[in-house]
N, CA, C and O atoms as a CHARMM CRD file, in Angstrom:
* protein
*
   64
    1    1 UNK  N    -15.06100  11.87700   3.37100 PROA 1      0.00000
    2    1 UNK  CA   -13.76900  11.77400   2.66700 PROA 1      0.00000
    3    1 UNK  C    -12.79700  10.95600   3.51100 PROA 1      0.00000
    4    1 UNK  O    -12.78100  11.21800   4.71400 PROA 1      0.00000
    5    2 UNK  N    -12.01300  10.03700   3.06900 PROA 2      0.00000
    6    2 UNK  CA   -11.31600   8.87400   3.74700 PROA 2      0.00000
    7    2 UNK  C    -10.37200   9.73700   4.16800 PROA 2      0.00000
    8    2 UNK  O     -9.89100   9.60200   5.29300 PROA 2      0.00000
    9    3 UNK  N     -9.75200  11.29700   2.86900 PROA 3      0.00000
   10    3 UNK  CA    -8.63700  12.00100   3.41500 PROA 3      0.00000
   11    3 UNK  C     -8.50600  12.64600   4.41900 PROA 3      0.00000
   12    3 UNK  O     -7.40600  13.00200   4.84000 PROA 3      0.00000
   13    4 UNK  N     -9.99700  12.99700   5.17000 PROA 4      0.00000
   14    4 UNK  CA    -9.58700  13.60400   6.35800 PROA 4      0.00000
   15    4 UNK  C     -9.45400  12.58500   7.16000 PROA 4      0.00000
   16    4 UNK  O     -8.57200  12.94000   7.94200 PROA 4      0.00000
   17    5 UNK  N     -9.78800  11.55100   7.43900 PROA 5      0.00000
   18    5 UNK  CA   -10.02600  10.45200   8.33200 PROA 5      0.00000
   19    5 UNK  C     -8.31000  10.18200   8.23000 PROA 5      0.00000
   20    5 UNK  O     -7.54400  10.56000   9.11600 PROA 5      0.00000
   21    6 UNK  N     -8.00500   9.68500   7.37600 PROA 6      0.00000
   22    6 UNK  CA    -6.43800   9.78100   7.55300 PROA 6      0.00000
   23    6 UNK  C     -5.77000  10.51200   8.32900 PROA 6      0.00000
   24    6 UNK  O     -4.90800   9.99300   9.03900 PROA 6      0.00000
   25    7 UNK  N     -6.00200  11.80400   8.36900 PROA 7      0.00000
   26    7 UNK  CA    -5.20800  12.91300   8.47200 PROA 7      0.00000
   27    7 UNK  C     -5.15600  13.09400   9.98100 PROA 7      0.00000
   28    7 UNK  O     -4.20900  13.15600  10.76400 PROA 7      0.00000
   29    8 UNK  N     -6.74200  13.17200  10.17100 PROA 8      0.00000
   30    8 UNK  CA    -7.06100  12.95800  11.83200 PROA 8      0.00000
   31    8 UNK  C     -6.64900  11.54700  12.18700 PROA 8      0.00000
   32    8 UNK  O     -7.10600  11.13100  13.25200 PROA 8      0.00000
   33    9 UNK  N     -5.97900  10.84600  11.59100 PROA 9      0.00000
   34    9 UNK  CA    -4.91900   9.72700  12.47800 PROA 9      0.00000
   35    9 UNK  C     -3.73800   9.95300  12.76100 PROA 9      0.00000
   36    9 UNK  O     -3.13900  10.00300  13.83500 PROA 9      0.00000
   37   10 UNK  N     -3.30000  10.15000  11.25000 PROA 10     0.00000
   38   10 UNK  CA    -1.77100  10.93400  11.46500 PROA 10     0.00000
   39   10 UNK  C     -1.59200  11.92800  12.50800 PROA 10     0.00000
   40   10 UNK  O     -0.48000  12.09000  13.01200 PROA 10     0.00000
   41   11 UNK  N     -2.34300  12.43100  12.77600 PROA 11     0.00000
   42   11 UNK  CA    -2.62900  14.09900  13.75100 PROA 11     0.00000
   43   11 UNK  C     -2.27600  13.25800  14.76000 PROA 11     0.00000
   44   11 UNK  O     -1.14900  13.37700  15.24200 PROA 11     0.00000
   45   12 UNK  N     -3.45600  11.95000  15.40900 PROA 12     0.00000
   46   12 UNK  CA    -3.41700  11.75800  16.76700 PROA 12     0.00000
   47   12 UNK  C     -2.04200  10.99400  16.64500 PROA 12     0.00000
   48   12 UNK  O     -1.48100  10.74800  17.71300 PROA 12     0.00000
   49   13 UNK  N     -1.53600  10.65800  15.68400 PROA 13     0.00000
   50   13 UNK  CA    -0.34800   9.69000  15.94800 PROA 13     0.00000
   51   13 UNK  C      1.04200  10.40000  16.91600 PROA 13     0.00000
   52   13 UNK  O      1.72200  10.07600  17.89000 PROA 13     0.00000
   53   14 UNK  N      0.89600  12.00000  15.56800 PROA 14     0.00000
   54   14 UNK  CA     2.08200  13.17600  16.10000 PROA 14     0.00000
   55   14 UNK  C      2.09100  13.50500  17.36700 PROA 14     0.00000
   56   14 UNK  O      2.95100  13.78600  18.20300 PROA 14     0.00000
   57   15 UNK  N      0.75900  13.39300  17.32600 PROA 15     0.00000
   58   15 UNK  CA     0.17900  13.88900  18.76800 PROA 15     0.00000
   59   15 UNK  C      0.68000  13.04000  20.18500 PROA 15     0.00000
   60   15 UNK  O      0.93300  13.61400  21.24500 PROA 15     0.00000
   61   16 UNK  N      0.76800  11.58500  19.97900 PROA 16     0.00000
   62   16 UNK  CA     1.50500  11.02700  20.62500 PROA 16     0.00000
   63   16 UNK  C      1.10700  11.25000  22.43700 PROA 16     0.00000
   64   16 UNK  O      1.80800  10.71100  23.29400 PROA 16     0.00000
């Protein structure tokens, strides 16, 4: 699913 792959970007993004 592309949506988790997204999500686990956004994550590492917050993640910072």
């Amino acid at each position: 699913m592309v949506n988790y792959h997204y999500r686990a970007i956004q994550l590492s993004i917050a993640n910072g």
